[in-house]
C-alpha positions as CSV (number, residue, x, y, z in Angstrom):
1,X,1.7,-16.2,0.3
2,X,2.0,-13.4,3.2
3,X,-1.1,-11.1,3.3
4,X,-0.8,-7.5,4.5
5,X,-4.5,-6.7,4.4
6,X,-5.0,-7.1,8.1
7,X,-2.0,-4.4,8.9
8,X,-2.8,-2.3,6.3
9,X,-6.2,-2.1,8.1
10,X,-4.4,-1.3,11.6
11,X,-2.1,1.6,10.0
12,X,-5.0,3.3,8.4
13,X,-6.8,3.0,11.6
14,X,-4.2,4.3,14.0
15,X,-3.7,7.2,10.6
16,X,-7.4,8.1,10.9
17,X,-7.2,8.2,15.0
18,X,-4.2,10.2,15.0
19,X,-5.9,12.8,12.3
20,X,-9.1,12.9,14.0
21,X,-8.0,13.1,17.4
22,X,-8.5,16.3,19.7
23,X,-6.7,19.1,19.6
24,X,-4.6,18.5,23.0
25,X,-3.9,15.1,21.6
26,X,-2.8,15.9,18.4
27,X,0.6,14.8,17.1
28,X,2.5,15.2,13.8
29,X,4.7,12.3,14.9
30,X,1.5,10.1,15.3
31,X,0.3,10.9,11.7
32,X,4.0,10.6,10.3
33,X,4.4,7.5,11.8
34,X,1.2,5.4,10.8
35,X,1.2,7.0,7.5
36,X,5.0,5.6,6.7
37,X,3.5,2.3,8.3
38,X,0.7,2.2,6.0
39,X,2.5,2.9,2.9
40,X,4.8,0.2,3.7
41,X,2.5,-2.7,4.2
42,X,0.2,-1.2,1.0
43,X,3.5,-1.4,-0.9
44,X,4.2,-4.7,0.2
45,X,0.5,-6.2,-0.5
46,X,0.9,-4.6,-4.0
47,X,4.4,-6.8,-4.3
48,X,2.1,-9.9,-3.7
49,X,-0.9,-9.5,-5.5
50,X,1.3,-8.3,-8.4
51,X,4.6,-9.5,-8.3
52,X,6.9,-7.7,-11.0
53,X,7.5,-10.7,-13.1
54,X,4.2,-11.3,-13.4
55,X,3.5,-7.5,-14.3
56,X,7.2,-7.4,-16.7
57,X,5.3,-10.8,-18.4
58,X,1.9,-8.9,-19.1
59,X,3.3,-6.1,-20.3
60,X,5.4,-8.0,-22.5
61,X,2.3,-9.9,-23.9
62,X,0.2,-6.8,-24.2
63,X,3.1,-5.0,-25.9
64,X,3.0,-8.6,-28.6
65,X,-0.7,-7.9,-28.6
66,X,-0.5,-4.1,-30.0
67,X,2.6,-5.4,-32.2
68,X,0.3,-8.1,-34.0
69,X,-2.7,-5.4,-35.1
């Protein structure tokens, strides 16, 4: 299985250094940039540690739980 966890840790790196950076530095395309980054390697982590038939399968069981009470 792929793991994500050690860009996800780069993007929000690079997010927080283009944020915190100085004044001169400072670049909206920077913080646009790692911030698209990061939300596509969080969204693909959350697609492997919770694939959708996995989550359709709880949900289903869950919804047989409340249905049985």
């Amino acid at each position: 299985m792929k793991c994500y966890k050690n860009k996800i840790t780069y993007w929000q790196n690079r997010l927080n250094k283009a944020i915190n950076c100085a004044p001169c530095d400072y670049s909206e395309e920077n913080i646009e940039r790692a911030l698209s980054s990061l939300t596509y390697f969080v969204n693909k982590q959350v697609e492997v540690d919770f694939p959708p038939l996995q989550v359709e399968a709880e949900l289903e069981r869950l919804m047989q739980l409340k249905a049985s009470r």
